[in-house]
C-alpha positions in Angstrom: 2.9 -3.6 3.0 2.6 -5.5 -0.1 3.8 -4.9 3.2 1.1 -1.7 3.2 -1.9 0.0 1.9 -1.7 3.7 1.9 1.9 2.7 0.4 1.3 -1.1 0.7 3.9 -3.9 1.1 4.2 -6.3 -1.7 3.2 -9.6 -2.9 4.4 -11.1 0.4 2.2 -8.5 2.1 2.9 -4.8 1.4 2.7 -1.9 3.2 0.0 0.6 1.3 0.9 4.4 0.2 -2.3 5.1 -0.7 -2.1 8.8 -2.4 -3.6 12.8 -6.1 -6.7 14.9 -7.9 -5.3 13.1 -11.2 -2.8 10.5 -11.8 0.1 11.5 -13.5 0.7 8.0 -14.5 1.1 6.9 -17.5 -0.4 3.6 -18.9 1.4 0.9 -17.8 1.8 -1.5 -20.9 0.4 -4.7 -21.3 2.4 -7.5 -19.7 3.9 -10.5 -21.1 1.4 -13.0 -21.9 1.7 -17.1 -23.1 -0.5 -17.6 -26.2 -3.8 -18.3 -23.7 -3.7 -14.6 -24.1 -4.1 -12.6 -20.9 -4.4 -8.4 -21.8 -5.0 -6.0 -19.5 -8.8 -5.9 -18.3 -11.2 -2.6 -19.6 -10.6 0.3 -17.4 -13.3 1.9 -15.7 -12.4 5.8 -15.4 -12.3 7.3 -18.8 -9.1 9.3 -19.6 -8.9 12.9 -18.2 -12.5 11.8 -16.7 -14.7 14.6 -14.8 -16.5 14.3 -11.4 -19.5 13.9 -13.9 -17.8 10.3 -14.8 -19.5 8.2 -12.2 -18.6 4.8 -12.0 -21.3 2.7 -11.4 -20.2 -1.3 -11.4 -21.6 -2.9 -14.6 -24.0 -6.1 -14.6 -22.2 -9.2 -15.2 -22.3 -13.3 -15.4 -23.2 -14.9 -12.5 -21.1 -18.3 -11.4 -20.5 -20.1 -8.6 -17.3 -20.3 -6.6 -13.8 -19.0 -7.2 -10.5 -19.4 -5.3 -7.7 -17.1 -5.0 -4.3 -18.0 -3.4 -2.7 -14.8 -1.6 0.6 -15.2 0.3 -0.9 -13.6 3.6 -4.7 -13.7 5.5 -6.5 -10.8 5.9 -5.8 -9.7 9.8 -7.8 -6.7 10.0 -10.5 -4.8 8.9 -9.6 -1.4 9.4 -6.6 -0.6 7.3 -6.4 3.0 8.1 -4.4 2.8 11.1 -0.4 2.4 11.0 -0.8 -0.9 12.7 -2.6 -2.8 10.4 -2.3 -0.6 7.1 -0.9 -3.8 5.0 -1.2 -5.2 1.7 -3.3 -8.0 2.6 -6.2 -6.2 4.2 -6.6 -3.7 0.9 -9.0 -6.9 -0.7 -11.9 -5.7 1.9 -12.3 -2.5 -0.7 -14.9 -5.3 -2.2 -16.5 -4.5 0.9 -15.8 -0.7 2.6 -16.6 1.9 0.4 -14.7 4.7 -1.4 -15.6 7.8 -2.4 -13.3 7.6 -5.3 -12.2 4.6 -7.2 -8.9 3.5 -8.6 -8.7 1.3 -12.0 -5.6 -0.8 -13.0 -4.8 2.1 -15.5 -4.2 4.6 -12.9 -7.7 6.2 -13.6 -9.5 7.5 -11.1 -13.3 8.5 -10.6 -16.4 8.6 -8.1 -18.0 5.2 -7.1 -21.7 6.1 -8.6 -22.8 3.2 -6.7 -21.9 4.9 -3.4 -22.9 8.7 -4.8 -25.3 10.4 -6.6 -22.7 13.1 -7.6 -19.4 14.8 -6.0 -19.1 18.7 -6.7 -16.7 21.2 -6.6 -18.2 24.2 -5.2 -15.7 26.4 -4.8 -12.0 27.2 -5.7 -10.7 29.1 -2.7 -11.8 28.1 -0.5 -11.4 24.7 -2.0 -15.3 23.0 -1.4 -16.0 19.7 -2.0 -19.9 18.3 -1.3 -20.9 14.6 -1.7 -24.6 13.2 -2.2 -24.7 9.8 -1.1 -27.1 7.4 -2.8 -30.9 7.3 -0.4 -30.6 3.4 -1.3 -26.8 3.1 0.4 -26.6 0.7 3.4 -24.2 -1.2 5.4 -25.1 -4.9 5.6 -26.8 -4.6 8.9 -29.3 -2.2 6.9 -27.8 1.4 8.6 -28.0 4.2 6.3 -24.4 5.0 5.0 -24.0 8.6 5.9 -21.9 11.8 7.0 -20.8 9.9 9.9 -19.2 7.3 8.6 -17.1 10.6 6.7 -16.5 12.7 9.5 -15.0 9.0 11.2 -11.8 9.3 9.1 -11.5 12.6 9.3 -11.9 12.9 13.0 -9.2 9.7 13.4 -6.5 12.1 11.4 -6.6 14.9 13.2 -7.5 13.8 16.9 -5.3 14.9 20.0 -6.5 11.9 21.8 -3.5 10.0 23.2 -3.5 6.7 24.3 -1.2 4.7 26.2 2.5 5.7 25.7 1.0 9.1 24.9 0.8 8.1 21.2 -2.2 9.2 19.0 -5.5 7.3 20.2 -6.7 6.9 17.1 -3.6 5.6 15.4 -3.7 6.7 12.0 -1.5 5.7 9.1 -1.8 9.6 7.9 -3.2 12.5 8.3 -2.3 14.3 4.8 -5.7 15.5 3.4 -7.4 15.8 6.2 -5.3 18.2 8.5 -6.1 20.6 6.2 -9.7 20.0 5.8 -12.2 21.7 8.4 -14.9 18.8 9.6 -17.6 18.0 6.9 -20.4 19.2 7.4 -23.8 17.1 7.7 -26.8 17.8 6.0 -29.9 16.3 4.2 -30.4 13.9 7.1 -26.9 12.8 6.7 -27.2 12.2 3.3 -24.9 14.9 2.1 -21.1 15.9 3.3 -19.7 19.2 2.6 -16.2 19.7 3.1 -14.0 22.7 3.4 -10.2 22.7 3.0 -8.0 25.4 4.6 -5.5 25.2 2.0 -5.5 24.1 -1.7 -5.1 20.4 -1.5 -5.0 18.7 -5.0 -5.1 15.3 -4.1 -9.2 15.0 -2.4 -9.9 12.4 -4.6 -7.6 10.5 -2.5 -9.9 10.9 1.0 -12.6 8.8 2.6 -11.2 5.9 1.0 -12.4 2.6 2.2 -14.5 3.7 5.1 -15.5 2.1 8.4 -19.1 2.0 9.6 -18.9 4.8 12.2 -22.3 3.6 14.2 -20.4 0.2 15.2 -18.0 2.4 16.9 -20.4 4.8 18.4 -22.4 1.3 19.9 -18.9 0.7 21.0 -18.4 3.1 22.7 -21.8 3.3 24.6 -23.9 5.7 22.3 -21.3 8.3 21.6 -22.3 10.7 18.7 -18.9 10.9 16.6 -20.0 14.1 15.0 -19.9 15.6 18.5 -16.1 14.9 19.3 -13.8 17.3 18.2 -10.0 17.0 17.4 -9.2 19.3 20.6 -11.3 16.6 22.3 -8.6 15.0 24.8 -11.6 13.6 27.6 -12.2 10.3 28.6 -14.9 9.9 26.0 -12.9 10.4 23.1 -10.0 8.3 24.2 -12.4 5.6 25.1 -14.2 6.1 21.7 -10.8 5.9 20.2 -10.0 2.8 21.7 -13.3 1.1 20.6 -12.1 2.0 17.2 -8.7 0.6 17.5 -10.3 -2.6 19.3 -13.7 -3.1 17.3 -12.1 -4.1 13.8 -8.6 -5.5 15.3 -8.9 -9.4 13.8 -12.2 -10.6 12.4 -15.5 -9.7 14.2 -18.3 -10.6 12.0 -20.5 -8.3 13.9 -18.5 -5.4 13.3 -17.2 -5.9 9.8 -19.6 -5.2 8.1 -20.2 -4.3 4.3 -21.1 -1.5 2.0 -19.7 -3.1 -0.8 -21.6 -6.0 -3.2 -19.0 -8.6 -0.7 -19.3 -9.3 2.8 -16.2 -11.0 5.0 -18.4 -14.2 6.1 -15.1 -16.0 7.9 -11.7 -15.6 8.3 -8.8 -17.7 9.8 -4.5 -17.5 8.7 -5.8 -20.0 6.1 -8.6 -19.2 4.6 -11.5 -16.6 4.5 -14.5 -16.6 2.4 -16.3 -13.5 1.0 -19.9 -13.6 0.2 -22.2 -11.9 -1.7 -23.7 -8.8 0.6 -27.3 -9.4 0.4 -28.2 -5.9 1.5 -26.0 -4.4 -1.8 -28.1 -1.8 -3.5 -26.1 -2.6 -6.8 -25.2 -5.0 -9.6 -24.2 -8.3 -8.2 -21.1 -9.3 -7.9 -20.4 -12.4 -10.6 -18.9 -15.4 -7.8 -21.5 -16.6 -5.3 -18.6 -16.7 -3.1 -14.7 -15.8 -3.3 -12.6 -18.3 -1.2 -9.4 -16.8 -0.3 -6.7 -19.6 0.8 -3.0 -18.4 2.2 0.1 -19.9 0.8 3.3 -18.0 1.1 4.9 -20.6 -1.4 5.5 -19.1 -4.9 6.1 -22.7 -5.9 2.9 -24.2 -4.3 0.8 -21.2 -6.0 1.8 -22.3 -9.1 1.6 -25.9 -9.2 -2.1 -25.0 -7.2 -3.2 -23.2 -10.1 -2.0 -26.3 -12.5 -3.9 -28.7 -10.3 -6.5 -26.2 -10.5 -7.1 -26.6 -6.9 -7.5 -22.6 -7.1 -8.3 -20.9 -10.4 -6.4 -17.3 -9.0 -2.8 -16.4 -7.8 -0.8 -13.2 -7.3 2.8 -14.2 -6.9 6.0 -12.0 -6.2 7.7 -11.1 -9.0 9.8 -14.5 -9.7 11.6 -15.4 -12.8 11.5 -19.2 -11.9 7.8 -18.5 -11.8 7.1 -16.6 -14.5 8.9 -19.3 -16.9 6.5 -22.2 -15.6 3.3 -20.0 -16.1 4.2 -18.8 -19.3 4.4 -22.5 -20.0 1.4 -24.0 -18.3 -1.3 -25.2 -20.0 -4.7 -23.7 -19.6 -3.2 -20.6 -17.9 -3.1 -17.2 -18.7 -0.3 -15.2 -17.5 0.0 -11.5 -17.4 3.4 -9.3 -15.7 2.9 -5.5 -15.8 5.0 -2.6 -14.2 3.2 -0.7 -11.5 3.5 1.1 -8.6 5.0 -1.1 -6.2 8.7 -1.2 -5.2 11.1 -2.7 -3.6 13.2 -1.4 -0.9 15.8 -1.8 1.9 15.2 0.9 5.0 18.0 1.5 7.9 16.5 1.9 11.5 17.9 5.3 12.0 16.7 4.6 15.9 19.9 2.4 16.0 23.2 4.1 17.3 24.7 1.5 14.7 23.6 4.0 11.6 24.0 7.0 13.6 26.4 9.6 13.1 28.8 10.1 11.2 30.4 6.4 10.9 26.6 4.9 10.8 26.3 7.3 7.7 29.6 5.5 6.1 28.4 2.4 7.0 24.9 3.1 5.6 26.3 5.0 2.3 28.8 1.6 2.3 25.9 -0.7 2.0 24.8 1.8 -0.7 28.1 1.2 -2.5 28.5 -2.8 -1.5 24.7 -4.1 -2.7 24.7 -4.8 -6.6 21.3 -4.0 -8.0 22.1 -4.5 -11.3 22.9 -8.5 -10.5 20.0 -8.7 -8.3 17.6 -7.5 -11.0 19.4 -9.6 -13.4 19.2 -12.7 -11.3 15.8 -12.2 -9.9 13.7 -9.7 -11.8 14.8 -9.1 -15.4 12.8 -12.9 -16.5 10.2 -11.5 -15.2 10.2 -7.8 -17.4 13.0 -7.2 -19.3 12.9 -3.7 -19.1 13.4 -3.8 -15.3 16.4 -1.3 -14.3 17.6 0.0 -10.7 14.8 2.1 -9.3 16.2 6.0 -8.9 13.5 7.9 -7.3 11.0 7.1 -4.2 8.5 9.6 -5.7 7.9 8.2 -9.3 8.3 5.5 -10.8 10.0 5.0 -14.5 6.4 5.1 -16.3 5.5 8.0 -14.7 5.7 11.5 -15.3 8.5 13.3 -13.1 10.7 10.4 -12.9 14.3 11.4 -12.4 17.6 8.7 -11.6 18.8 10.2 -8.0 20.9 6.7 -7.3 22.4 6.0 -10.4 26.1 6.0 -8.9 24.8 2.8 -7.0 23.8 0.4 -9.8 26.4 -2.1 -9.4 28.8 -3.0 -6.4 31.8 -0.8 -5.7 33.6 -3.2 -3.2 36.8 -1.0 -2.6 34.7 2.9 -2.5 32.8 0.9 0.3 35.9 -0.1 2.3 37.3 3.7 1.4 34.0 5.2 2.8 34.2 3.0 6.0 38.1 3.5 7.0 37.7 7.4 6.0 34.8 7.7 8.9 37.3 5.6 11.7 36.2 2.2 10.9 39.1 -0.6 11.4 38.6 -3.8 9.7 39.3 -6.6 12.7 40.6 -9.8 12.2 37.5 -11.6 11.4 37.5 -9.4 7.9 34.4 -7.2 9.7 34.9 -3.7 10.1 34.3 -2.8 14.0 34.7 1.5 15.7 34.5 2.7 19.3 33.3 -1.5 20.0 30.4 -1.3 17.4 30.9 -4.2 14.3 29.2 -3.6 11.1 26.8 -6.8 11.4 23.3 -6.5 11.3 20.1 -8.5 10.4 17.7 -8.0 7.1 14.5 -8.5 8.2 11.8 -9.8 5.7 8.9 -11.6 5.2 9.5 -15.4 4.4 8.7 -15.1 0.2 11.7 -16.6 -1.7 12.7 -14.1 -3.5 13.3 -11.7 0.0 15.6 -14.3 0.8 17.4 -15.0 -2.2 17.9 -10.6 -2.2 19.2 -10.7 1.4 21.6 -13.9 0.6 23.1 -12.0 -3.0 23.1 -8.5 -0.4 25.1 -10.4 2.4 27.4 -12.0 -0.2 28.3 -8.6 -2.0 28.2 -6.9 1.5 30.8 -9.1 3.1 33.3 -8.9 0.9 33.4 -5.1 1.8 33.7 -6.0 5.6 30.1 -5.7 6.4 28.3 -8.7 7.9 24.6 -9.0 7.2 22.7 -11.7 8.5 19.2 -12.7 6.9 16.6 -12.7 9.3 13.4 -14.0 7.9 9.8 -14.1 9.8 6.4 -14.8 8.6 5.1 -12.3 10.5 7.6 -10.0 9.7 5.4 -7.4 7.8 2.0 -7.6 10.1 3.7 -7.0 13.1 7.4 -6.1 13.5 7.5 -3.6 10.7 4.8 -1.5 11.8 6.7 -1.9 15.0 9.9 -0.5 14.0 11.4 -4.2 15.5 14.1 -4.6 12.5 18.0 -3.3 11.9 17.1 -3.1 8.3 14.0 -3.7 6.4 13.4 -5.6 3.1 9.8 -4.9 2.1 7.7 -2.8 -0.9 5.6 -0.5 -0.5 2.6 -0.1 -2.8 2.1 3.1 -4.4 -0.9 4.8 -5.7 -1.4 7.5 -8.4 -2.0 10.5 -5.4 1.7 11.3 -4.4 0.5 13.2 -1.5 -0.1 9.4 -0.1 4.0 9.1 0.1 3.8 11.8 3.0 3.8 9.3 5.9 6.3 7.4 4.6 8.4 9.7 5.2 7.8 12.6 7.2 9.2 12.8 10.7 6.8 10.4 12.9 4.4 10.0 9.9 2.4 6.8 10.5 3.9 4.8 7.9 7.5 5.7 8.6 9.0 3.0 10.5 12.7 3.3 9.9 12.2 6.9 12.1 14.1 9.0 9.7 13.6 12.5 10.1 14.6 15.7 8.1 12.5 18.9 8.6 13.5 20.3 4.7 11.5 17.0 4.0 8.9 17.3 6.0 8.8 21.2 4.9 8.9 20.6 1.2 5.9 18.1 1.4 3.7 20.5 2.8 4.8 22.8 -0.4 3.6 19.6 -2.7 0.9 18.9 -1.0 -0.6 22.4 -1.4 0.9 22.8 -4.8 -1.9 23.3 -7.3 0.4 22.9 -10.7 1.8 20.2 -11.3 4.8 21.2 -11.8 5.5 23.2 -8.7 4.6 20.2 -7.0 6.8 17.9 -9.0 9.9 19.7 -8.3 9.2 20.1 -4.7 9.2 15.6 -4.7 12.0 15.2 -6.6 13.9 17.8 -4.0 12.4 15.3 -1.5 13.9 12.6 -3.2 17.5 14.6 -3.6 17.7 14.8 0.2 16.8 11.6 1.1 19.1 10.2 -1.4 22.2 12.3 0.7 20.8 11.3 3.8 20.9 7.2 2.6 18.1 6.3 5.2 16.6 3.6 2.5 17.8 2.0 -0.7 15.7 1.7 -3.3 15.8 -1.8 -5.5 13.4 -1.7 -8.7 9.7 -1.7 -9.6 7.6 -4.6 -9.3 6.6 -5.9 -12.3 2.6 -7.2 -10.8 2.6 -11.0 -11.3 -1.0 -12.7 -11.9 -2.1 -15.9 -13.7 -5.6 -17.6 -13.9 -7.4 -20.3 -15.4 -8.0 -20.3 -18.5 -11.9 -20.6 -17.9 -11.8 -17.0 -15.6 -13.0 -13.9 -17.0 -12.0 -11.2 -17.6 -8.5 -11.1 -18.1 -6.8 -10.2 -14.8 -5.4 -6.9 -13.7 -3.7 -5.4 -10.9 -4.9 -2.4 -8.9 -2.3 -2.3 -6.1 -4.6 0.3 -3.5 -7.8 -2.2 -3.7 -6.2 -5.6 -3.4 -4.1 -6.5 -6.3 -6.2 -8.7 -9.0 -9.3 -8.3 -6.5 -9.7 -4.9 -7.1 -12.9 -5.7 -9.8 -13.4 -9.5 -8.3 -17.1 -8.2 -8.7 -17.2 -8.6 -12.5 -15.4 -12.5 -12.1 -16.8 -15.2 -13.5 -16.0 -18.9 -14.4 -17.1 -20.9 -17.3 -15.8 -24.1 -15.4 
């Protein structure tokens, strides 16, 4: 949630989409630096790479301590369940591996440090086999193996209900994997073979930062995990299910374990320290240790880093911001447009947005927010080139982008009212619009991150002159627990993409495991399974931007703009930063850091 990580949500903590078999991303252009000079970092997946293209992290300087400022803690260790998929946990990719890798250019290609090779076997049906290095170990010396890739695959698909009859395993999606039969073991668990069902062109986007399946299976009092099935409803596989929720809720330094060159040593909601994994098989990593403090302050980030009391921040987007670290001295500053974006999502649950005078208060809102002054007032400092965001599916750099809200850029005060009277709604005395003793007041829930609140205060402002009462409703907490929870009358929170658009499915696909507005529309839920199993490109394209079409008429979520990625350093950290949004922000290479002060 830079608030999430399979679509994470942003710099306050974002939710994740994590998605395809290649990006369709274009390079996202270098940033705007002060004269410290501060360019985008070397990517690591060559262009158009082939599974041949194996990744293998390089050998670099090694230094002592550095410090990072992040606005939330790390809070779980298992990001691949709805309730804790979140921005803030995606860092521990330094430490659970990934069959695939993401650079900060989009590029994607196998971790060579975790596998000896990935093959394609077969077309149809689509076969996939992974060799996984002899040498690869979790930090408590277990062999990484199948099991630890049948684990994710068995969470996604299990039947296994828990209490309240929701899915035991809990997992943020299921897209990938429901169409995968179970990999196969062999070579003494040293090789996964996996067999798809139907054509699914984003794989490269499974097994991505994997859990050790043997703490689960010690859990859960020797269970084998390869011998539960998805049909599997008994008391052993709920009760294995549960040890898997349980085992990595929080910090547990017994169970959190590494196959990664960092290790989690401590964690608290102020700081957590990463070490070097001793039992890493690969390059070291270039800091000793990586101390990670929390400060939700923009403005106590900044002036950190110029007291160089931490030598690392990743900041929200903030003009204010961006203006002083431009300016500092001994700082290098870098803004680049990603994936992440900002949003604002209705809880359709409510009988407020239901029907048809909930849909014209909802298309109201629509007409009353003015994006083009929030950009302008919040955003545009940051990158000029910001505009209101048109499409859920693509962003402007990308390929397949197309403008499906452009009749919302800028406040329409009186279509608002129009669109509220024409559905029954009566403005009352108190200049609020009110039907069938419902008023059009409700709260914008948000992280505490200034710029969340300075959007819902210019939202409420536009808002009320149309009769519509918003109320800000800020809470620290807001992302890690009450979005996941659906607690909220409307959300304000980013989700951070990836290049796989496959990862957008439970976002927004009825009861998907990152949808927690609970909208619902089976042509949506219909057309992703025609993108997901699309094999061109461009049958897949135009089945999103129908997506996109429909949820723009159905006006369950308002898109804002695109993040521009905020990042500064010291001026005595190398390399230049760069932001990979699926594995932690600026973290996502922390292994090649180093520090000449």
């Amino acid at each position: 949630m830079r608030g999430n990580t399979r679509a994470l949500a942003a710099a306050a903590t974002i939710p994740l989409l994590l998605a395809a078999a290649c990006s369709t991303a274009e390079k996202q252009p270098t940033g705007t630096n002060n004269s410290s000079g501060a360019g985008r970092a070397a990517t690591m997946c060559p262009a158009g790479g082939q599974l041949t293209d194996l990744y293998k992290r390089p050998k670099v300087a090694q230094s002592g301590n550095i410090t990072a400022a992040v606005e939330e803690a790390v809070h779980d260790y298992n990001n691949n369940t709805s309730t804790a998929n979140n921005f803030a946990n995606s860092l521990l990719s330094l430490a659970e591996p990934s069959a695939f890798m993401i650079d900060s250019n989009l590029g994607v290609c196998p971790d060579g440090d975790l596998l000896t090779s990935v093959e394609q076997t077969s077309a149809d049906p689509l076969t996939i086999v992974y060799k996984i290095r002899p040498e690869a170990v979790w930090s408590d010396g277990t062999p990484v193996s199948c099991k630890d890739f049948y684990l994710p695959w068995l969470a996604a698909n299990s039947k296994a209900k828990g209490s309240g009859g929701t899915l035991a395993f809990d997992p943020v999606t299921v897209t990938g994997y429901d169409q995968m039969k179970a990999p196969a073991c062999s070579d003494n668990g040293k090789t996964v073979t996996t067999t798809f069902t139907k054509p699914f062109g984003d794989w490269k986007k499974l097994f991505t930062t994997m859990v050790p399946a043997h703490v689960i299976e010690q859990a859960a009092g020797g269970t084998e995990v390869t011998t539960i099935t998805p049909d599997d409803t008994s008391a052993k596989a709920t009760s294995f299910a549960s040890a898997y929720i349980k085992k990595f809720t929080g910090f547990d330094a017994a169970a959190d374990l590494s196959a990664g060159p960092y290790l989690l040593k401590s964690r608290t909601d102020e700081q957590s320290v990463l070490v070097r994994n001793d039992k890493w098989w690969g390059e070291k990593g270039g800091p000793d240790t990586i101390t990670i403090v929390t400060n939700p302050d923009g403005q106590s980030e900044v002036q950190s880093l110029q007291n160089q009391e931490v030598q690392i921040i990743q900041p929200q987007p903030d003009a204010g911001l961006a203006q002083q670290l431009r300016s500092a001295s001994g700082v290098k500053f870098n803004a680049t447009a990603g994936l992440t974006y900002e949003h604002i999502d209705f809880q359709m649950k409510l009988p407020l947005f239901q029907g048809d005078t909930g849909k014209a208060l909802r298309e109201a809102v629509f007409l009353c927010v003015d994006r083009t002054d929030i950009i302008t007032k919040l955003v545009k400092a940051v990158n000029p080139d910001t505009a209101p965001l048109g499409n859920f599916m693509f962003m402007p750099n990308e390929k397949g982008y197309a403008d499906h809200y452009a009749d919302f850029n800028t406040a329409n005060i009186d279509k608002a009212k129009q669109v509220m009277e024409g559905a029954g709604w009566k403005l009352g005395s108190d200049g609020v619009y009110e039907v069938n003793g419902k008023k059009a007041t409700f709260r914008l829930g948000h992280k505490v991150i200034d710029n969340r609140e300075r959007i819902a205060q210019l939202v409420g402002a536009s808002c009320g002159k149309a009769g519509i009462k918003i109320t800000d409703d800020q809470d620290a907490e807001f992302n890690a627990k009450r979005l996941p929870a659906g607690d909220f009358d409307a959300a304000l929170f980013a989700w951070v993409g990836t290049p796989f658009k496959s990862d957008n499915t439970p976002n927004y696909t009825t009861d998907g495991g990152g949808n927690y507005n609970g909208y619902s529309n089976k042509e949506v839920d219909a057309l992703f399974q025609t993108a997901n199993t699309a094999t061109e490109d461009e049958k897949r394209n135009e089945a999103l931007n129908k997506i996109d079409e429909l949820m723009a008429a159905d006006k369950h979520s308002l898109p804002l703009y695109q993040f521009a990625d905020m990042m500064a350093q010291r001026d005595t950290i190398t390399p230049a930063l760069s932001y990979d949004g699926v594995f932690g922000g600026v973290f996502w290479n922390a292994y090649e850091w180093s520090t000449t002060g």
